[in-house]
Each structure stands twice: as structure tokens, then as C-alpha cells.
C-alpha positions in Angstrom: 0.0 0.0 0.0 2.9 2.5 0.6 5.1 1.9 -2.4 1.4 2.9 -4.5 1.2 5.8 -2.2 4.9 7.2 -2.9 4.6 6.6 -6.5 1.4 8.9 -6.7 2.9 11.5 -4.2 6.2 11.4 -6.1 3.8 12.2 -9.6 1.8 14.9 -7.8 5.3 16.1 -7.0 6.5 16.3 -10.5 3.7 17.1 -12.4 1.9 19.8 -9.9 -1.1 19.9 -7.2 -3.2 22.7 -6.9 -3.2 21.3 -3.1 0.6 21.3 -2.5 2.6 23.7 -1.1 5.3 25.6 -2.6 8.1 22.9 -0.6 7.9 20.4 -3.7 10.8 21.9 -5.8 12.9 21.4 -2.8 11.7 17.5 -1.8 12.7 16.6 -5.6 16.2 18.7 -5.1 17.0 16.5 -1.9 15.6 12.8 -3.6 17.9 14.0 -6.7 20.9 14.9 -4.5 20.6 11.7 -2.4 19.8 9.3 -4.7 22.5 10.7 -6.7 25.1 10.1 -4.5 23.7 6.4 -3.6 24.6 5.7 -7.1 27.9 7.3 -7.4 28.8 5.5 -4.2 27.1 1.9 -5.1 25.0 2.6 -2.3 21.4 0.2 -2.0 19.5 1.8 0.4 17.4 0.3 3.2 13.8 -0.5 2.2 10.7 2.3 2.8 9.3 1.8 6.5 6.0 0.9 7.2 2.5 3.4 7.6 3.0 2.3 11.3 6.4 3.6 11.3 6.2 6.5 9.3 3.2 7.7 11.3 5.2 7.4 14.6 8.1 9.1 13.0 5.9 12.2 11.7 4.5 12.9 15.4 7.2 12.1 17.0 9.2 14.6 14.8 6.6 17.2 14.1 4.7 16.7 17.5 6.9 15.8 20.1 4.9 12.2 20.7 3.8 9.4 20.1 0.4 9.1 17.7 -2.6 7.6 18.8 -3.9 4.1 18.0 -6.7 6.0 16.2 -4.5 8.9 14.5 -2.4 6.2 13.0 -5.3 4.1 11.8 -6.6 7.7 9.8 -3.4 8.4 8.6 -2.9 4.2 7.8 -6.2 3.5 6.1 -6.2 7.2 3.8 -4.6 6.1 0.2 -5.3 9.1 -1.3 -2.4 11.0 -2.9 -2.5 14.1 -0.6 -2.7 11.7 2.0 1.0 12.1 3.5 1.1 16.0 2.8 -2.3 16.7 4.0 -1.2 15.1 7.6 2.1 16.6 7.8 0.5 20.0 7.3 -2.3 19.6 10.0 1.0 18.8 12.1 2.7 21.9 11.1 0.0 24.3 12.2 -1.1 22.2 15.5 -0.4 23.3 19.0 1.6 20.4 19.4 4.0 21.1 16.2 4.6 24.8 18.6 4.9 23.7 22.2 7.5 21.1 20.4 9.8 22.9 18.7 9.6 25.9 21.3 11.1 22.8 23.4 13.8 21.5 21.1 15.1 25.2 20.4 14.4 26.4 24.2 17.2 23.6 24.8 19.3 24.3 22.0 19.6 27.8 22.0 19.7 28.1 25.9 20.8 24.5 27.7 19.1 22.5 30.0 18.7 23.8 33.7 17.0 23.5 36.7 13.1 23.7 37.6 13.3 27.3 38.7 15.2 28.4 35.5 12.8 26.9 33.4 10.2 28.8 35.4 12.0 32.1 35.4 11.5 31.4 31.5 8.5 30.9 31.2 8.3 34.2 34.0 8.7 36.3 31.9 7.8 35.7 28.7 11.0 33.4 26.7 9.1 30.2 26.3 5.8 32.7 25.5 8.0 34.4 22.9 9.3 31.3 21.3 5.6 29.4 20.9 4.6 32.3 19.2 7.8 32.0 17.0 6.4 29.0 15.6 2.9 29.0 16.3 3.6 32.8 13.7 5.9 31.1 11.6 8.4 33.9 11.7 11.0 34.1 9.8 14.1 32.7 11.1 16.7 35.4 9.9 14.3 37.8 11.8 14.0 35.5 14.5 18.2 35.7 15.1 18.0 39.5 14.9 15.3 40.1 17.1 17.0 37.8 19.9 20.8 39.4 19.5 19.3 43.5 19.4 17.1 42.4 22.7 14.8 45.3 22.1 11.5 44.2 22.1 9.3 46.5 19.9 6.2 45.5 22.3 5.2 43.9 25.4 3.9 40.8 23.9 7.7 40.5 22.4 9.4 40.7 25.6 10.6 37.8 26.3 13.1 37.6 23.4 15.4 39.3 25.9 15.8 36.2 27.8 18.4 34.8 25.9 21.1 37.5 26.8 19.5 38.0 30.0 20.0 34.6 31.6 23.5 34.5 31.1 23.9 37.2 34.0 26.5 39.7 32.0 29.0 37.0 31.3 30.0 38.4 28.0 32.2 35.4 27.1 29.6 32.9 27.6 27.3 35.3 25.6 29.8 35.0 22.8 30.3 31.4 23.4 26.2 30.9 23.0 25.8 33.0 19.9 28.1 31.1 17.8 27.1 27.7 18.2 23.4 28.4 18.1 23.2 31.0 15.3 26.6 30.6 12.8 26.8 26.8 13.7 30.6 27.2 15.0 32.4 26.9 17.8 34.9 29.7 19.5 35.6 28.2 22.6 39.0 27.2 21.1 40.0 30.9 19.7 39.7 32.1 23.5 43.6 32.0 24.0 45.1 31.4 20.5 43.8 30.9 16.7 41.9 28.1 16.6 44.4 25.2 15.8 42.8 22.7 13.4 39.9 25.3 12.0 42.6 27.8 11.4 39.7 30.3 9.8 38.6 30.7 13.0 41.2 33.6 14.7 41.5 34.8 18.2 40.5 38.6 17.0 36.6 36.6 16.2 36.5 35.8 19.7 37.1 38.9 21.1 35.5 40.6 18.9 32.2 39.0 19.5 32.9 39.5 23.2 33.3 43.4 22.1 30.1 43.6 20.3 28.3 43.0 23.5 30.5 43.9 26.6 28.9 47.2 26.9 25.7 45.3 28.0 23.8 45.1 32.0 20.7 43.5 32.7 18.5 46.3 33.8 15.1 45.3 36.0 12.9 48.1 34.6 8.5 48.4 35.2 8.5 46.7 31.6 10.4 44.1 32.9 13.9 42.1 32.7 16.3 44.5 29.8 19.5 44.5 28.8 20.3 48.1 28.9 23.6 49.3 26.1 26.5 51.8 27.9 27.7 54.0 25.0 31.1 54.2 26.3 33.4 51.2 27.5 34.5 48.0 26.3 37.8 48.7 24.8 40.6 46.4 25.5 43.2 44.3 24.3 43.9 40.3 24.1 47.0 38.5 24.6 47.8 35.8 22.2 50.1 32.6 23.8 53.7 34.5 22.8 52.1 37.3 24.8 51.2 39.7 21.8 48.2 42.0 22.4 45.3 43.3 19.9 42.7 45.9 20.2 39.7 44.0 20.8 38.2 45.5 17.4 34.0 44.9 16.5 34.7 41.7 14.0 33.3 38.0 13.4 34.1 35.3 11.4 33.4 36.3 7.6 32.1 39.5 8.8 33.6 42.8 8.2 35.1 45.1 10.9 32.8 47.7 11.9 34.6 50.9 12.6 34.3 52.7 15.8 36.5 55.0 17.5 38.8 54.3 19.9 39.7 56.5 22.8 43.5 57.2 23.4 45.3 55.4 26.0 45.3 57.9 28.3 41.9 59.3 27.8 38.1 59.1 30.0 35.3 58.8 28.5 32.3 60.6 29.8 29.1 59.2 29.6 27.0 61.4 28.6 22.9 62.6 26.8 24.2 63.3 24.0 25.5 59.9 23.4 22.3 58.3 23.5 18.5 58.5 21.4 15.9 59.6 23.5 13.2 57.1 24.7 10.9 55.9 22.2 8.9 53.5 24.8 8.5 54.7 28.1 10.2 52.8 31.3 12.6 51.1 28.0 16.5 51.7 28.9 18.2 54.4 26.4 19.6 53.2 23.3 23.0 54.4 22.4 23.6 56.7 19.0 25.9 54.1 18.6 24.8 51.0 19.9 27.3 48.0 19.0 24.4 45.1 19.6 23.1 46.7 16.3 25.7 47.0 14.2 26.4 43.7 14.8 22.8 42.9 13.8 23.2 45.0 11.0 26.3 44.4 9.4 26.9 40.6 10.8 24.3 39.3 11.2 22.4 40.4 8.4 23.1 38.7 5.1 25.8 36.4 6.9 26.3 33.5 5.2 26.1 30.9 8.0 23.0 32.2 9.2 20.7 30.1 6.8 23.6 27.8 6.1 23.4 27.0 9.8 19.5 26.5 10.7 19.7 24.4 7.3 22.1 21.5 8.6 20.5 22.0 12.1 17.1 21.3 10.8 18.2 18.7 9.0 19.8 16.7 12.0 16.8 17.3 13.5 15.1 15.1 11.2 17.0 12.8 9.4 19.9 12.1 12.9 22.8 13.9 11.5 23.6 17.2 9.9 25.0 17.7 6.3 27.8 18.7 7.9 28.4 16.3 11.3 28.5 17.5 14.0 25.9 20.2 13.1 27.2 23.0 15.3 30.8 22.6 14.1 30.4 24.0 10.1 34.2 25.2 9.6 36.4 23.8 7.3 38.0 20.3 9.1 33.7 19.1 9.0 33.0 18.8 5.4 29.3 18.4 4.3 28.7 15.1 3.0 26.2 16.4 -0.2 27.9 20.4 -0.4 25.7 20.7 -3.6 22.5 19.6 -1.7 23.6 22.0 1.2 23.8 24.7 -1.1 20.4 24.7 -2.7 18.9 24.3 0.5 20.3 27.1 1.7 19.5 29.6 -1.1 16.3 28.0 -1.6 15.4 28.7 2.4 16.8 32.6 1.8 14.3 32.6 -1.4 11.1 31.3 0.4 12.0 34.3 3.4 13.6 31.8 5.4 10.7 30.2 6.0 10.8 27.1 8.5 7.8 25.4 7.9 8.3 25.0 4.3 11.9 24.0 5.3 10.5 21.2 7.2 7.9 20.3 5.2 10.4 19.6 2.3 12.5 17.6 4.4 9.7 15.0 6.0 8.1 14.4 2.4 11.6 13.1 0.7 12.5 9.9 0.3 15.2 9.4 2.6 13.0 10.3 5.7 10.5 7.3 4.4 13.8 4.7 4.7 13.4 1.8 7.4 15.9 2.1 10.2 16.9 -1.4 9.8 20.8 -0.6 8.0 21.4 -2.4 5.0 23.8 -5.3 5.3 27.3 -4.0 4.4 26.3 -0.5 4.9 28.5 1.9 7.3 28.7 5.3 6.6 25.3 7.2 7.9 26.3 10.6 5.8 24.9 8.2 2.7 21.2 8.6 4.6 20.7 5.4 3.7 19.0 4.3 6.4 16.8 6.3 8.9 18.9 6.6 11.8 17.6 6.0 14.5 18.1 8.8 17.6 16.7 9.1 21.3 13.4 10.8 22.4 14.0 14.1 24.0 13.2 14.3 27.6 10.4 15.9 26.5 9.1 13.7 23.7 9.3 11.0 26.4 7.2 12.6 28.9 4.7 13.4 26.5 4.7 9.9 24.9 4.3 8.3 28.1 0.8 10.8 28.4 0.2 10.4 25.6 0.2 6.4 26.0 -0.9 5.7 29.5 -3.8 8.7 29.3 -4.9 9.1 25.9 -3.8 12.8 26.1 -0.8 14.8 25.4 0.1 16.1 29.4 2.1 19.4 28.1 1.8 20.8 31.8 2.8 18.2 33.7 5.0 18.9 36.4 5.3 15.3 37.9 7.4 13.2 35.0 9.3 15.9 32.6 11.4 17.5 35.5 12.8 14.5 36.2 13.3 13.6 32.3 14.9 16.5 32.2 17.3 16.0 34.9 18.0 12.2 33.9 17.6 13.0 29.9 19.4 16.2 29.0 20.6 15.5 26.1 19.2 16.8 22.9 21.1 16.4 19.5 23.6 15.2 20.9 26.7 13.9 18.6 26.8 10.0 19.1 23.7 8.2 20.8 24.8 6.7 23.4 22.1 5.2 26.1 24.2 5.8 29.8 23.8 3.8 32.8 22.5 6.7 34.5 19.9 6.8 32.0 18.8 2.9 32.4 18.9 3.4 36.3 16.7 6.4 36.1 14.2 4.1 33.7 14.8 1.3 35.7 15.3 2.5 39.7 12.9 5.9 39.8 9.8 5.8 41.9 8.0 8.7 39.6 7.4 6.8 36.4 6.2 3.7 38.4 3.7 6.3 40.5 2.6 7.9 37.2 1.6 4.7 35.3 -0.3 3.6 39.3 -2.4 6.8 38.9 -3.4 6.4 35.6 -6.5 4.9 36.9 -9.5 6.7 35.1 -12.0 4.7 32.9 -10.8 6.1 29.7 -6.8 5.5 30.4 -4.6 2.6 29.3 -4.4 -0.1 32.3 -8.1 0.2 32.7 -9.1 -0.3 29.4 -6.8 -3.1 29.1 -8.6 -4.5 32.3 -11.5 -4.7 30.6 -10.8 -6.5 27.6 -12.5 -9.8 27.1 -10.5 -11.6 25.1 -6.3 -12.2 25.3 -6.1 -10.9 21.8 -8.1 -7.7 22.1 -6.0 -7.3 25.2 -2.6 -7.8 23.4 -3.9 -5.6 20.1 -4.6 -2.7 22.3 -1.3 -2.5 24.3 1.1 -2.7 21.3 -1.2 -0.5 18.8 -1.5 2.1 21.7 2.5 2.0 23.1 4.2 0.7 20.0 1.9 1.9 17.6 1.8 -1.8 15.8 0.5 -4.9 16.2 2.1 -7.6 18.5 3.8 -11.0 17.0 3.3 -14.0 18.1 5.7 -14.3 19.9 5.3 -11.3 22.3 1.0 -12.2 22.1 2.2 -15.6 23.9 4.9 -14.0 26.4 2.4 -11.1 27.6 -0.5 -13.8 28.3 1.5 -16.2 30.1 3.2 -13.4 32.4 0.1 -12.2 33.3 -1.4 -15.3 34.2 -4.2 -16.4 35.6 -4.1 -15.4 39.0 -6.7 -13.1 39.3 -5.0 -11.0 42.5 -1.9 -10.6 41.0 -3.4 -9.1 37.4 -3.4 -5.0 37.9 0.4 -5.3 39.3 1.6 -7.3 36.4 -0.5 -5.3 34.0 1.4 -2.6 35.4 5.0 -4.2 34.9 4.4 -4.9 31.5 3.2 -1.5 30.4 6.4 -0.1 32.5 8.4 -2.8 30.7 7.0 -1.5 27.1 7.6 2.0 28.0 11.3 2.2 28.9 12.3 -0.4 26.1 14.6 1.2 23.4 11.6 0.4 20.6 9.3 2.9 22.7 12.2 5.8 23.9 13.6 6.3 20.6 12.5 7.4 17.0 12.9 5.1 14.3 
């Protein structure tokens, strides 16, 4: 049924739907580029996964959980052409599609953190800001410069300040932030010396992102948290190893240097009016006539290269497990991209559309390689091929929503019981190599919160009673691995389920428990394949 589907998608595709989107060009650019490259490289890719599997993948990925038994049968039993597209766009404009990515890029752009943090975030206005990111569709050059001026136009836009603001005036960690999660370098390495394998990235790019936004304080005003600009301040020099010092001058890696006076040696600056515009919004701190957060917004930032180049390859890890270029934060010149061609039509083709990230993703889920099974083909090593789905662990989040999602029939984006403690014992997210930890199986294995959040689930409509209720074995077995695996079981695991839970009537609810625990912290159910 889902080779007949792709062949009538891939037609619609080529020859045009009045009901497509305008992310079509780009799916046929990245099955052309891949498919290419299987062929140069003698590459047989893995066979197309199942409805069941693509299903899971598509919430999972667009969502942030797990489908339901009956959202998989719609999206299983619907053969028609716009079938695929038509559920990945009611994804795309869901609630769930927002409070998902506003997780993923909450933890990308700022870290994980502790309970208050996150509810200092959500305080004052970040996580608000960043729903509405998505849930607007903004675009994602726009996006970056909105976050690095930290000038909020409006109240409803304040909480874009957050991401300067939470790093407490620490100016190298600041510059250390910006890098990774805008340009897709890293810096760390240029602190001290040129860096010494990505030689392209200099000491002078370190410093002088430090000097773009040393002059900055948080300021508590009546609007709220700000980061108020000094107009004077912020010169100094850097020492190399040999001991040779440099102005600290307003530069960045394949940006120019924006010119700005420098004070003599011996001179003191005065702060004074003049320097500074008057107040456009009332209680807002003063902007300086020169205010070095913009000019790096306005000559950096603005029409810098990596900027698309960057949220292309992250995008793409996100989806398909690895970046075009691997790792996807570390885009100089030892990490080549794997298909540069491919990279580069992305790219100008996401600067066309107005950087638009919906489209981006769109493009991305409907291709051919994100359709592959995550079984690897026999022979086959190299994952930059995507010739296999690879296969990548649930967020902290995804999990705790799954597990909702499964036990209670409802996505639990509120809960404050389970996701702290994901958080704490899952922090990863992207992370280079997937690597389950033993702190990670003890937490699974050992924690009393999971096991108390499956014994609660106890209302009519939610999993263990409806299981309870079941009058036959099969009906019993059919409902715990559509609703947890989202497939049927085999055999196999039909016969082990019936004869652990026996027949002993007073031991039933405690084993029905253990199995449903067992299901839910199996690799099948905590990662995406």
C-alpha cells in the first residue's frame, strides 16, 4: 500500500497539485541529490518503512509524541495522494507542532537547567515568545536578529530578551552561545590562541564578539527584565600565547570590521545625553547613538552567510539524525558536508522562500530518505549516505509526552510530575553520538516517579483500565502494542504477555502494570525510528 502511495505522491510532485505547497521543488532537489550520491557511491538503500512507522516518526518529529492508535489508523487507512502532505500540514499548524519545537530550540539555544530556570523562563515571557515563534511562523533570519538586538518592539515580544538576559552579564559565555546556536561554529577554542585545526577561525573573532556585547547590564525596569547598552566602554586588548596584544576590534568570522572610534590610552570617556536617542517607549533603557548590539545585527548578522547555512544543517539533523555537515554546530572547514551541492540549494532556496521554517520542514519529511526503514542495510557503514533512517533518542520531553500520551490518551504538556525528572536524567538533545548511559537505564529502571505515574493512571478512559476490561487475550494484546508501539504484537510477544500475566486473578493490575512499565522504557518505545 505505501510503495502505490509514494509513486502517486512522487507524480503529484512532479507534475503539480493545486493542493501542494510551494516545498515540492525542494523534496525533488534533496531525492535528486541523495539518490544521486547512492549511485555514485554503489549505495542500496534500506527498504521504505512501514505506515505504522512513518506515522510514529511524523508525530514524533513534528509533535513531540507518540500518535494515537486512532490517528495512526486515519493516517494508515487514507490512500489518497495528498494523504501524506495533508497530515504533515495539519501537524505543522497544531499546538503540538509549537509547544514542540519551542522545546527543542528552548534547549538548544539556551541549555538545559534547573526547575526554577525553566520557570523564570516561562516568568517572563521566553518560552511565551518562542511558541509564538512558531505557532507565527516567523522568519528565522528575523528570529536571530530580534534575539541578538534584545529590544523588544512590544510587550507581547518581551521575552526575546531572555536569551542574553540569563546569562547574568557574562560576555564570554554570551559570545560562546551566539556562535554555536546562530553561525553553527564553535569559538571556545579561539579564546587563547587561533583556533588550531579550524585555522579560519582567529583569536580577533573571539574577542571581537565578546566586544560587540561587553557594553551590556541587565537592567530590572516596570517593563520588565532588559539588557540596557553603555555607549562608552568595552575597549581592550587580548594576549595571544607569545604574549602579543590586539585591540579587541567589532569583528566575526566572515564579517567585516565595523569601525568605531577608539579612545587614546590615556583618555576618560564621559558618559554622557548626547551619546544616546531619547526614549521611544517609556520605562525602556536608552539606546546608544551608537549601539554595537546593532551593528552587529546590521552588518553581521544580516546577510551572513552561515545564518541560513546554519538552521539548514540543524534542521536537517533534526530530522533525518545527522547534519549535512556532522557534528551540526561545528560547520568550519575540518567538517566537510557530506552532499555540499545539496547544502547549497537548501540554503539559497530557504533565503528565497523568506527563510521560511515550515516550508523547510515540510520539504524535508516528504523526501524519500525520511520514508527509509531504520533497519541498515547489510554491508552499509557510513550514515552521511542517509541510507537508512537513523535511528536517535526521544527528548526528555518527547518521552514525557509519549508516556501521556500512552498511558492517558492525552498529550500532558503541563505536567509537572514526570518531565522535571526527564529533564534531569535526559538532558541531552542532539547530541553527537547516541549513546544510552547507565545513569539513563537506572533512572528508567530505579525511579519511583514513572512507576507512581503509570499507578495513577486509573480513570476509565486511560490505558491499564481499558486493558482491564478487555475480554479476550487478543483484544488485550492488540490494544497495548497498537497504543504503546503503535503496531500490532507477534506471536511471539502475544504468547509472552499472556502467560506473564497469568491467571491469578490478584496478581493481574500489578503485572499489567510491569508490563506497560516494561514496554515503556524499552529502546523500541524511547527512541525514533
Amino acid at each position: 500500500m505505501f510503495n502505490s502511495r509514494r509513486l502517486i505522491v512522487m507524480l503529484a510532485l512532479l507534475v503539480g497539485s493545486s493542493t501542494t505547497m510551494a516545498a515540492e521543488p525542494s523534496v525533488v532537489v534533496i531525492n535528486r541529490a541523495i539518490e544521486t550520491a547512492w549511485q555514485q557511491n554503489e549505495v542500496a538503500p534500506a527498504a521504505e518503512c512501514s505506515d505504522q512507522e512513518l506515522a510514529r516518526r511524523l508525530y514524533l518529529d513534528l509533535a513531540g509524541r507518540i500518535p494515537t492508535p486512532q490517528e495512526v489508523a486515519a493516517f494508515t487507512a487514507n490512500e489518497s495522494p495528498d494523504n501524506l502532505g495533508s497530515v504533515v500540514d495539519q501537524l505543522l499548524a497544531s499546538e503540538d507542532y509549537v509547544h514542540h519545537f519551542a522545546d527543542t530550540f528552548d534547549t538548544l539555544l539556551m541549555g538545559r537547567t534547573e526547575l526554577n530556570k525553566y520557570n523564570e523562563r516561562r516568568k517572563h515571557q521566553w518560552r511565551a515568545w518562542l511558541e509564538r515563534v512558531f505557532r507565527e511562523n516567523r522568519p528565522w533570519n528575523t528570529v536571530v536578529a530580534d534575539i541578538l538586538a534584545a529590544r523588544p518592539d512590544s510587550q507581547d515580544d518581551r521575552g526575546l530578551v531572555w536569551f542574553l538576559y540569563e546569562r547574568n552579564n557574562d560576555h564570554q559565555k554570551i559570545a560562546e552561545a551566539i556562535a554555536p546556536a546562530f553561525f553553527g561554529i564553535r569559538i571556545e577554542c579561539a579564546q587563547c590562541h587561533d583556533h588550531m585545526i579550524a585555522t579560519e577561525i582567529e583569536q580577533a573573532h573571539y574577542w571581537g564578539l565578546v566586544a560587540f556585547f561587553n557594553r551590556g547590564t541587565n537592567q530590572n525596569t516596570p517593563n520588565g527584565p532588559r539588557v540596557a547598552e553603555s555607549a562608552i566602554g568595552g575597549f581592550s586588548e587580548f594576549a595571544n600565547l607569545e604574549g602579543s596584544s590586539t585591540p579587541n576590534l567589532l569583528t566575526f568570522f566572515q564579517g567585516p570590521v565595523v569601525e568605531e572610534t577608539r579612545p587614546a590610552t590615556d583618555e576618560k570617556q564621559e558618559d554622557r545625553d548626547e551619546l544616546y536617542r531619547p526614549a521611544s517607549i517609556e520605562h525602556e533603557p536608552r539606546v546608544p547613538e551608537f549601539s554595537r548590539r546593532e551593528q552587529f545585527v546590521q552588518q553581521v548578522v544580516n546577510d551572513h552567510p552561515l545564518i541560513p547555512r546554519a538552521f539548514v544543517n540543524r534542521l536537517w539533523a533534526m530530522l533525518l539524525g545527522r547534519g549535512i555537515v556532522h557534528p551540526f554546530d561545528e560547520m568550519d572547514s575540518v567538517h566537510d558536508p557530506s552532499h555540499p551541492e545539496l547544502l547549497d540549494t537548501l540554503t539559497a532556496d530557504f533565503q528565497t522562500s523568506g527563510f521560511d521554517i515550515r516550508r523547510l520542514v515540510r520539504a524535508i519529511v516528504l523526501s524519500n530518505p525520511y520514508r527509509l526503514s531504520s533497519k541498515r542495510p547489510d554491508g552499509m557503514d557510513d550514515p552521511s549516505m542517509f541510507a537508512w533512517y537513523l535511528e536517535r533518542p526521544l527528548t526528555a520531553e518527547q518521552l514525557s509526552r509519549s508516556i501521556a500520551v500512552a498511558l492517558m490518551g492525552i498529550d500532558s504538556t503541563d505536567d509537572e510530575t514526570l518531565l522535571p525528572k526527564m529533564r534531569q536524567a535526559l538532558p541531552d538533545v542532539m547530541a553527537e553520538e547516541s549513546v544510552t548511559r547507565i545513569k539513563d537505564a537506572l533512572f528508567l529502571s530505579n525511579n519511583p516517579v514513572l512507576n507512581e505515574f503509570i499507578a495513577n493512571c486509573t480513570q476509565p478512559t486511560h490505558l491499564i483500565p481499558r486493558l482491564q476490561q478487555q475480554t479476550s487475550e487478543s483484544d488485550l494484546t492488540t490494544l497495548l502494542f497498537q497504543t504503546i508501539f503503535a503496531r500490532t504484537a507477534t506471536h511471539d510477544e502475544h504468547i509472552a504477555v499472556i502467560e506473564y500475566l497469568g491467571a491469578n486473578e490478584a496478581q493481574h493490575l500489578d503485572r499489567l502494570q510491569q508490563v506497560v512499565w516494561a514496554m515503556l522504557t524499552s529502546a523500541e518505545f524511547r527512541f525514533n525510528h
